[in-house]
C-alpha positions in Angstrom: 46.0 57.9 -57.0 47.6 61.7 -57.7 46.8 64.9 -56.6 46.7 65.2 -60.3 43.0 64.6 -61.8 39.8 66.2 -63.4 38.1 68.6 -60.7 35.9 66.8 -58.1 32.4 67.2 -57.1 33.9 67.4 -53.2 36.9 66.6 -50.9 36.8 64.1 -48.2 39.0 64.7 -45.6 40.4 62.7 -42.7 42.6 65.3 -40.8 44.7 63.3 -37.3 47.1 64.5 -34.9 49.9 63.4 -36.9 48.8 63.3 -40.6 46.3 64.4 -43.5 44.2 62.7 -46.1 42.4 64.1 -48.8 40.2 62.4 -51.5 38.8 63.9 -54.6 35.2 62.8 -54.6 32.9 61.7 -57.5 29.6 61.1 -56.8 27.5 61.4 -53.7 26.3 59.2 -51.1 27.4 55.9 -50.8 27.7 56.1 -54.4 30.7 58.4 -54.1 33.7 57.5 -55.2 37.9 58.7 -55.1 39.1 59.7 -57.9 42.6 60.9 -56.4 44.2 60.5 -53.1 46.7 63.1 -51.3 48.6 63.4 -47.9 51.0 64.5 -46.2 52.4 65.1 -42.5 50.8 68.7 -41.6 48.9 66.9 -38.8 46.6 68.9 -36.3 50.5 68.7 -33.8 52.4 70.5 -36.1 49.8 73.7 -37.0 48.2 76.8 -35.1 44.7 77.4 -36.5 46.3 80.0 -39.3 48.1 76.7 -40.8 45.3 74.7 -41.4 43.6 76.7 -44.2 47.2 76.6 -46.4 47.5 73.3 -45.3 44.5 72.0 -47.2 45.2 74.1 -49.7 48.7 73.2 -50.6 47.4 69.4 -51.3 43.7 69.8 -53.1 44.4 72.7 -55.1 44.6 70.7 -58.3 41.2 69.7 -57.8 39.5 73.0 -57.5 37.9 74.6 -60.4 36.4 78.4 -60.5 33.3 77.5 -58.3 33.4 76.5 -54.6 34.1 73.0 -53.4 32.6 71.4 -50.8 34.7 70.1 -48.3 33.5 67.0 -45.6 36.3 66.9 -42.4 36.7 64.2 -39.3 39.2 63.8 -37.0 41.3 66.0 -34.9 41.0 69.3 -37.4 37.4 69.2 -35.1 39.4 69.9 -31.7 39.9 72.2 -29.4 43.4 73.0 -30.7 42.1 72.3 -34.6 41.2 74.2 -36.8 37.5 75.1 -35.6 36.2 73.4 -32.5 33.4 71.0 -33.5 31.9 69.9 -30.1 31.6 66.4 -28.6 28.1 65.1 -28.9 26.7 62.8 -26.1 25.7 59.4 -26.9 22.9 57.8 -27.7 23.8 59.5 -30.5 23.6 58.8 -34.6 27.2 59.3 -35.9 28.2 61.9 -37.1 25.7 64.9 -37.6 25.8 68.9 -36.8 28.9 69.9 -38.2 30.7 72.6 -37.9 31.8 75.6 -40.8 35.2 76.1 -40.8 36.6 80.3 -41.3 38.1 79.9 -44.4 39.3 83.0 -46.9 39.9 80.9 -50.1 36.2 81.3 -51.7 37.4 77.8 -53.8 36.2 75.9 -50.3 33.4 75.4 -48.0 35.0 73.3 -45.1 32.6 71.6 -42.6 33.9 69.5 -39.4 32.1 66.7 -38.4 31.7 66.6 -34.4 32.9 63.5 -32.0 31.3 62.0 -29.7 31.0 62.1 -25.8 30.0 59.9 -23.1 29.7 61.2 -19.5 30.1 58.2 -17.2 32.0 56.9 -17.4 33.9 59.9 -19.1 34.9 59.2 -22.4 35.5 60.4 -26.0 36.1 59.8 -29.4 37.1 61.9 -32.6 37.7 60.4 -36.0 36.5 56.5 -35.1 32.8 58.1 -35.2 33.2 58.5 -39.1 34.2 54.9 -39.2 31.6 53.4 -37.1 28.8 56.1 -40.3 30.5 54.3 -42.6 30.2 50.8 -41.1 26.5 51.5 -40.5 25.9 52.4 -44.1 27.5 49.5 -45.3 25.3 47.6 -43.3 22.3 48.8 -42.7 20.4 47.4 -39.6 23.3 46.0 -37.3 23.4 46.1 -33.9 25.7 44.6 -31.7 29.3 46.3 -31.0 32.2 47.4 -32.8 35.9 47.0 -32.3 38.1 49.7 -33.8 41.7 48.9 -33.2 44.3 51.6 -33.0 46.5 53.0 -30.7 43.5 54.0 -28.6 40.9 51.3 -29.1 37.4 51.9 -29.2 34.7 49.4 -27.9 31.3 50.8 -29.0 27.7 49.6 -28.2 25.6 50.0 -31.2 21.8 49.6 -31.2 18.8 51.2 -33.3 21.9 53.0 -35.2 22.7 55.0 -32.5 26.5 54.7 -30.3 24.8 53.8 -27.3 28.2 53.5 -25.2 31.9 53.0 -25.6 35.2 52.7 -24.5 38.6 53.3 -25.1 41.2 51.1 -23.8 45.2 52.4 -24.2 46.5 49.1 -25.3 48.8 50.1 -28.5 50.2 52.9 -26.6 50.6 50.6 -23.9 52.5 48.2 -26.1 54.7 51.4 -28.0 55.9 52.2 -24.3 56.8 48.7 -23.0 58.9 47.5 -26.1 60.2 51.0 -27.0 61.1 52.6 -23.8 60.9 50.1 -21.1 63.3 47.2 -19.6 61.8 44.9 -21.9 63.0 46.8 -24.8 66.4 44.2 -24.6 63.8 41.5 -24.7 61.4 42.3 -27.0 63.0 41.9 -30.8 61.0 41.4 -34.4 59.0 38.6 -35.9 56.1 36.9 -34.2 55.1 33.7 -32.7 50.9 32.7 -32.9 51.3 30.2 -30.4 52.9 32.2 -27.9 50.3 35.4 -28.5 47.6 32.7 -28.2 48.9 31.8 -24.9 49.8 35.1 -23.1 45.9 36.2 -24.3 44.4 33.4 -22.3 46.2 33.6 -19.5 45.4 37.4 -19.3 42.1 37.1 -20.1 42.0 34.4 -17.2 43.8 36.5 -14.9 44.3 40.6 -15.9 45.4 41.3 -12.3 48.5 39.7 -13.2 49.3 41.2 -16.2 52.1 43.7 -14.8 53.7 40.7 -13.3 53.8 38.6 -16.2 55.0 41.5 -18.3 58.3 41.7 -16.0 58.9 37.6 -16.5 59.3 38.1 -20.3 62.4 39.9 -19.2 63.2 37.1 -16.4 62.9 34.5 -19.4 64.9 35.9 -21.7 67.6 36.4 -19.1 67.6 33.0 -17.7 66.3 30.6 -20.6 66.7 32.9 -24.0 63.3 33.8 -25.0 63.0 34.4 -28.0 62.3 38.2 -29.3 59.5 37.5 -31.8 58.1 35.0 -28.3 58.2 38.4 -26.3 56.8 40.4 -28.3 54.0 38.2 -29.3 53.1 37.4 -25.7 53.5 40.9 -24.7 50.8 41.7 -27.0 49.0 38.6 -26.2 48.7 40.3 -22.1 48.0 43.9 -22.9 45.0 42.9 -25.6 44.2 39.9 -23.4 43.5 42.3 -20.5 41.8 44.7 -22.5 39.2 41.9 -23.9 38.7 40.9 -19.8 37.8 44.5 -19.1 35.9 44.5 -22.5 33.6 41.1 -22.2 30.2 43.2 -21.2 30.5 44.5 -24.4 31.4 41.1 -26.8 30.4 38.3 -24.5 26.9 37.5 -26.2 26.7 40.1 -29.0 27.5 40.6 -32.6 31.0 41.7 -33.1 32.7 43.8 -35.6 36.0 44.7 -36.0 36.9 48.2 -38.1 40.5 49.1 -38.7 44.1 49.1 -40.6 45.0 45.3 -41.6 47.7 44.7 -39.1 45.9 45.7 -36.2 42.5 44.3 -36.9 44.2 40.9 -37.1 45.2 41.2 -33.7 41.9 41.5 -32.5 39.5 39.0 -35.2 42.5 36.5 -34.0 41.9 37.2 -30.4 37.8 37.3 -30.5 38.1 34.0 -32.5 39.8 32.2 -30.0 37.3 32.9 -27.6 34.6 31.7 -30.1 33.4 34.7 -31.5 33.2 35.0 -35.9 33.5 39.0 -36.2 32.5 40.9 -39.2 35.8 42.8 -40.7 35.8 46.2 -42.7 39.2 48.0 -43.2 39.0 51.4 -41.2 40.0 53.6 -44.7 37.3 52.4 -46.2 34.7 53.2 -43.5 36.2 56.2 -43.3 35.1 57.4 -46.5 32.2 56.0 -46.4 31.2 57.5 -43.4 32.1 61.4 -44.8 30.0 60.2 -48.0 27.0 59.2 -45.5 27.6 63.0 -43.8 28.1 64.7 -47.1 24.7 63.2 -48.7 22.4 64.9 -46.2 24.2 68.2 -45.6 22.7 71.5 -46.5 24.3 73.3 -49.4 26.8 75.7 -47.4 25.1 79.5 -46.9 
């Protein structure tokens, strides 16, 4: 899909730290469908609050005719540093709700920021997975259990009565960026992967987390003194950070319906790892509940004043 189609009935946007999305929107509800798909790199980073406006524009202005177009944001264009602040709500909470107007001076666009979420104790937050979990819950109707939404912050969420009744976020992918990009076992840790040996490293860190930083520094040993191979270490790496995060995490999927929401690659790391504890999650790919959450928000919003 183009930047290059018939005008749209509104824009769905997801707007993160590092990149934008825009869909051209036909339909409502969870009827709604893209008819066109844009992005680019103009990220919350790289913009002061006078950038965001041009921004947008620069991508959906083929879709704009001469009236006003509604347009439905998540993410980090709803930060402090974004383009209008759109305050944390605190759980229990329905996701999302309240937005926010965005100043605009283009009178082609209304722009309305969906809010995160907040949780007090302990402290936490989340901005952008809150979408995914609206969409998730439209999808399917009357679930309760938890949700799993893989990234490079993951999100555990409690969900009951279709409310986020708690969550957490574990630091696992950045974990795993920082120990095979810029620590010793960079030299160890190569390409490919190994099933067996993430299987392995998972149980024994789910067994034993309070060894994880040890075992960690005996991939290097390994491939020092017996040749371990790269796509081993980097499989069992992964296999100890999410196999300590799942320890820390068993209140919330020991017993419960699971789902897992999220990009392909990462999602698998986590169905394979709840599966081999006995668990069958659900799976829904994280774009997709993306949009489906902004549909859910932009079917019950009022018309812009």
């Amino acid at each position: 899909m183009t930047a290059d189609t018939a005008y749209c009935d509104w824009i769905a946007v997801d707007w993160g730290t590092s990149r934008l999305r825009a869909w051209a929107m036909a339909g409502v509800g969870l009827d709604a469908r893209p008819k066109a798909e844009v992005s680019s790199e103009a990220g919350m980073s790289t913009l002061d609050r006078a950038g965001f406006e041009p921004a947008l524009l620069d991508l959906v202005s083929p879709w704009l005719g001469a009236g006003q177009t509604e347009v439905v944001a998540c993410g980090m264009v709803g930060s402090r540093q974004g383009w209008v602040e759109a305050p944390y709500r605190p759980v229990p909470a329905p996701p999302p709700s309240d937005p926010v107007i965005a100043p605009t001076s283009d009178p082609r666009i209304a722009v309305r920021v969906l809010p995160g979420l907040r949780q007090d104790n302990p402290p936490d937050v989340m901005r952008g997975e809150e979408t995914q979990i609206a969409g998730f819950l439209a999808t399917r109707p009357g679930f309760d259990g938890v949700l799993c939404l893989p990234g490079t912050h993951t999100k555990w969420a409690q969900i009951s009565a279709g409310e986020v009744v708690s969550f957490r976020t574990f630091m696992t992918g950045e974990l795993f960026a920082l120990v095979s990009d810029h620590s010793l076992l960079r030299h160890t840790i190569g390409p490919g992967w190994d099933d067996a040996a993430f299987a392995d490293a998972l149980s024994d860190a789910i067994a034993r987390p309070e060894a994880m930083a040890a075992r960690l520094f005996a991939l290097r040993a390994e491939g020092l003194l017996t040749g371990l191979a790269p796509s081993a270490a980097r499989a069992r790496a992964s296999g100890l950070l999410v196999g300590a995060e799942l320890a820390a995490a068993r209140p919330y999927w020991l017993g419960n319906a699971v789902a897992v929401v999220g990009a392909p690659a990462q999602s698998k790391l986590y169905t394979t790892a709840l599966r081999l504890q006995g668990l069958v999650p659900d799976e829904a790919p994280g774009d997709a509940m993306v949009l489906a959450g902004l549909a859910a928000a932009q079917a019950v919003l009022e018309p812009t004043p």
